[in-house]
Each structure stands twice: as structure tokens, then as C-alpha cells.
C-alpha positions as CSV (number, residue, x, y, z in Angstrom):
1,X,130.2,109.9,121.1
2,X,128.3,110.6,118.0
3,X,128.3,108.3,115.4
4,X,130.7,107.6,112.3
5,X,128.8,109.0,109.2
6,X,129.8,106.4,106.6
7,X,128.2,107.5,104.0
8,X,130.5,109.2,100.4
9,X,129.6,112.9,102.2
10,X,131.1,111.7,105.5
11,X,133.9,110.5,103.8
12,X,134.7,113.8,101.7
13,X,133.9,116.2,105.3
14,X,136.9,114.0,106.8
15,X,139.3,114.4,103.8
16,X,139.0,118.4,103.3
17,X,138.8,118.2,107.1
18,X,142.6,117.1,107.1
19,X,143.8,118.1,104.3
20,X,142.0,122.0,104.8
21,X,141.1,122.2,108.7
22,X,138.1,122.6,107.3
23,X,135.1,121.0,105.9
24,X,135.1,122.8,102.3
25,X,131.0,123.6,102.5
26,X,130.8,127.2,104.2
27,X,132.9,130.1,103.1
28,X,133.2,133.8,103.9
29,X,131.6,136.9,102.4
30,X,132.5,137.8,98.4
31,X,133.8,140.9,99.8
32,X,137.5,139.8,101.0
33,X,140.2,142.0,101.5
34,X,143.5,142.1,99.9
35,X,144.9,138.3,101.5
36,X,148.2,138.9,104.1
37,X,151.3,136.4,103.4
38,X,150.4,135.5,107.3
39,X,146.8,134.9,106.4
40,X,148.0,132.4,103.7
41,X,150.6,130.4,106.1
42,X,147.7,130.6,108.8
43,X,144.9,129.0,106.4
44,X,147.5,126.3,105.0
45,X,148.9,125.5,108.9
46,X,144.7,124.7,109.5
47,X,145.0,121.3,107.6
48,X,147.9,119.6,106.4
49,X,149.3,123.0,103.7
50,X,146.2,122.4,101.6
51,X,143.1,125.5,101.4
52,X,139.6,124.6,101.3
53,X,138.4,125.7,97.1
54,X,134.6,127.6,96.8
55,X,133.3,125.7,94.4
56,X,131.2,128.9,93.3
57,X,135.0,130.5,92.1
58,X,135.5,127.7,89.4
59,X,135.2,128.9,86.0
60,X,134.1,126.2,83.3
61,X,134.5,127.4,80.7
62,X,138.4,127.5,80.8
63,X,138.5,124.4,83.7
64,X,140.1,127.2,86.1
65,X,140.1,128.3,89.5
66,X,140.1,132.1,89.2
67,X,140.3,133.2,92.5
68,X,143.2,131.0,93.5
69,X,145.2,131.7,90.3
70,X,145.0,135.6,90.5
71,X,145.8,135.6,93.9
72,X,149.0,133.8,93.7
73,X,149.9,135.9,90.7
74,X,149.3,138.9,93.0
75,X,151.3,137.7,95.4
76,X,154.2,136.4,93.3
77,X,154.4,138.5,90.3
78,X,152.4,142.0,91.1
79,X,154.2,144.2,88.8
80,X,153.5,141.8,85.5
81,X,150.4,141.2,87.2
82,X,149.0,144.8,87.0
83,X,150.4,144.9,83.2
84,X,147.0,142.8,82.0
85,X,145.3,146.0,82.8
86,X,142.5,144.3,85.1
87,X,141.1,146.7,88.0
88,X,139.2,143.9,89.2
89,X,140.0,140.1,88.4
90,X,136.8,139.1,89.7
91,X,134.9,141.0,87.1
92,X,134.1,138.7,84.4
93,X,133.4,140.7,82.0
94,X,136.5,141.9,82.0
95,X,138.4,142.0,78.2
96,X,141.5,141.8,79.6
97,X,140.6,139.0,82.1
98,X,138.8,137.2,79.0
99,X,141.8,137.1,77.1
100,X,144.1,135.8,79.8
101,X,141.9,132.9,80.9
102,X,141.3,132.4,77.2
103,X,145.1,132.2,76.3
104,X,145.9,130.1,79.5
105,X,143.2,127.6,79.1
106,X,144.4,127.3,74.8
107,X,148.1,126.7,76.3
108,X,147.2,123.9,79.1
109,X,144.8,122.2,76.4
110,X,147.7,122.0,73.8
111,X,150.6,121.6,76.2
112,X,148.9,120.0,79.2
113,X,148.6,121.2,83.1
114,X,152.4,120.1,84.3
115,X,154.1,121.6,81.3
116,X,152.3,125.0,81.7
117,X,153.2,124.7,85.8
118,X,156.6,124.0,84.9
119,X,157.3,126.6,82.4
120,X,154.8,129.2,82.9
121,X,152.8,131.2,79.8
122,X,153.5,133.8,78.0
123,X,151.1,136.3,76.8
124,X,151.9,139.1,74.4
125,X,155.3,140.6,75.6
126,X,154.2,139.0,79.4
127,X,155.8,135.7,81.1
128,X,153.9,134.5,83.9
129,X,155.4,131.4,85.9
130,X,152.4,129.4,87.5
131,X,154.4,127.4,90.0
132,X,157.6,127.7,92.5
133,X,159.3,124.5,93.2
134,X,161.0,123.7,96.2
135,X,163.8,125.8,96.7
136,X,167.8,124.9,97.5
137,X,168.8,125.7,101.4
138,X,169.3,128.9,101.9
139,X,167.7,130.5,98.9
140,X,165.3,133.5,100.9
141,X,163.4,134.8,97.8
142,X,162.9,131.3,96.2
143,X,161.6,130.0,99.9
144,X,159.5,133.2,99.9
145,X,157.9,132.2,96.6
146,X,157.7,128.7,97.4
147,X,155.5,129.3,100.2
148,X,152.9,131.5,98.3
149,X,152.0,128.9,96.1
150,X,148.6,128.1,96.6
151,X,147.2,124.1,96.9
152,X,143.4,123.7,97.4
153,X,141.0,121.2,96.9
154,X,137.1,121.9,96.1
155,X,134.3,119.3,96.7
156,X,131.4,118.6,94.7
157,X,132.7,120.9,91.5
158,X,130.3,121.3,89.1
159,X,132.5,121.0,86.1
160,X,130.2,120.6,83.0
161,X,128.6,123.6,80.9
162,X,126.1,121.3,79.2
163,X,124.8,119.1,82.0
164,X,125.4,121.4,85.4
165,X,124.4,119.2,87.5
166,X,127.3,117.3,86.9
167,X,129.8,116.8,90.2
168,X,133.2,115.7,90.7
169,X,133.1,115.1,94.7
170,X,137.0,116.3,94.9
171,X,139.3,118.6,92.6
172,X,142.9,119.7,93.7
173,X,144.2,122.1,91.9
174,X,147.8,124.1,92.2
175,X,147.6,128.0,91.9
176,X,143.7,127.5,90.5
177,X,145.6,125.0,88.2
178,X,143.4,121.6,88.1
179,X,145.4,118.7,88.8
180,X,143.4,116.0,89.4
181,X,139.8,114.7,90.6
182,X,138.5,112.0,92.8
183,X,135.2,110.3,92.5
184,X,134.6,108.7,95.7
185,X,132.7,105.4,96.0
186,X,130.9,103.7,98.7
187,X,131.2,100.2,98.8
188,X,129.2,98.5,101.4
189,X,126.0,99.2,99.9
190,X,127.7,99.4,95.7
191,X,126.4,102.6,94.9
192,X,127.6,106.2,95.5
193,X,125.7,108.7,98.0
């Protein structure tokens, strides 16, 4: 039986272990295709509902998790979706993209992450709603919607523009939302890693 590794590492592998089914430090190729509804509930059944975050996909300058958001907007709302006029969300140079990220990140600043999950954002003539709450017994669509929402959690984000080195050790975000962070301590020996 190998050994328990103790250490502030050990301790993150066995959270995104349970949480993800996974251990949140390998991921697939850039080049993934177009992600299945069944691909979704098979990644969240892995873990405990919760997908392992690249921390490679988070954007600092607007504190987002591109990736995750588009894809749940693909998945929930494709025809508004297609109306920012982006062929490719992963291009970053992208005017469109720019001024979506831009407006969202400006509305969670001045509002805050819950409101904006709550109510959605508008840009120009568009609404986008950023989260589906848990819907009433027997409601088909609003279950369907429910289950595309997308919980992850990314270890060691580096969040800072300045200073890059900078880690949290654990992010979650909802639909590439950030939610909250965890910086985890050891305490047998008072220091971290």
C-alpha cells in the first residue's frame, strides 16, 4: 500500500479527485470537438457533478473561464449565441469575443458574480442568462437546461497579470463564472507546500 502524500499537493490531487474523477493536472489536446450532451453527463458522473478546469483556459484579464462559459452558452442558448458573430470563441483576437468578455467582466465588477448568475447580461439588443436553477418536477426543458450547466474547479490558477507567478491552489467557478477560491494550508509543519 503506497503511502499517504500529506503534503498541500496531495491534498488538492484528493479533492479534484472526488469532486472531478480526476486529478485536474493532465488534459486533452486543444483540438476538441463540438462537446455531446452525453459527453457532459459522462465527465460530471466521473466525480461528484463537478469538471476538472485547465488552468491554461482562464483568462485574466476579465477573471473568466472562457472555455467553460462559451460552451455552456453553446449548449443553452446557440441561436443568441451565434448573434455575437464569433466563428471561433477560442480566438482571442476576436472583436467580437473582446467586447463580450469586456462587457461581462464590467457587469460582474459593478453588480457582482451572483447577481449576474441570477439575472443574466445583456449586451446590445442580446440577453444571455449565465445560470439554470433547479427546476420544478416535471419541467423537461428547464431539467434539460439545468443539467447543462457547467461546475468546475481548476488548481493552481494563476490569477494575477502583474505578478504571474501568482497561484490560487483551487478556483470553482459556475459556467466559467468564478465563484470562489481556496488557499490550502498545511499545518503540521506551518507552512504551505
Amino acid at each position: 500500500m503506497p503511502p499517504t502524500d500529506t503534503s498541500e499537493k496531495g491534498l488538492e490531487t484528493l479533492i479534484m479527485r472526488h469532486m472531478t474523477g480526476v486529478d485536474g493536472l493532465v488534459f486533452a489536446a486543444e483540438d476538441v470537438v463540438a462537446e455531446t450532451p452525453d459527453a457532459l453527463a459522462a465527465a460530471k458522473a466521473a466525480g461528484s457533478g463537478w469538471l476538472a478546469g485547465n488552468p491554461k483556459d482562464y483568462d485574466r484579464t476579465h477573471a473568466l473561464d472562457v472555455p467553460q462559459l462559451f460552451q455552456f452558452l453553446q449548449a443553452t442558448q446557440p441561436e443568441t449565441f451565434k448573434k455575437l458573430g464569433m466563428p471561433d470563441y477560442r480566438d482571442a483576437k476576436d472583436i467580437n469575443r473582446q467586447k463580450f468578455l469586456a462587457r461581462l467582466s464590467n457587469e460582474i465588477g459593478k453588480r457582482g458574480v451572483i447577481d449576474v448568475l441570477r439575472k443574466g447580461v445583456d449586451h446590445g439588443p442580446l440577453h444571455f442568462d449565465l445560470f439554470y436553477g433547479t427546476p420544478s418536477p416535471g419541467n423537461t426543458k428547464a431539467a434539460t437546461l439545468h443539467a447543462r450547466n457547467r461546475f468546475s474547479v481548476t488548481r493552481q490558477l494563476r490569477y494575477s497579470t502583474d505578478e504571474t507567478r501568482r497561484a490560487l491552489d483551487l478556483c470553482l467557478f459556475i459556467n466559467g463564472l468564478p465563484l470562489s477560491t481556496f488557499e490550502l494550508k498545511y499545518g503540521l509543519h506551518h507552512h504551505s507546500r
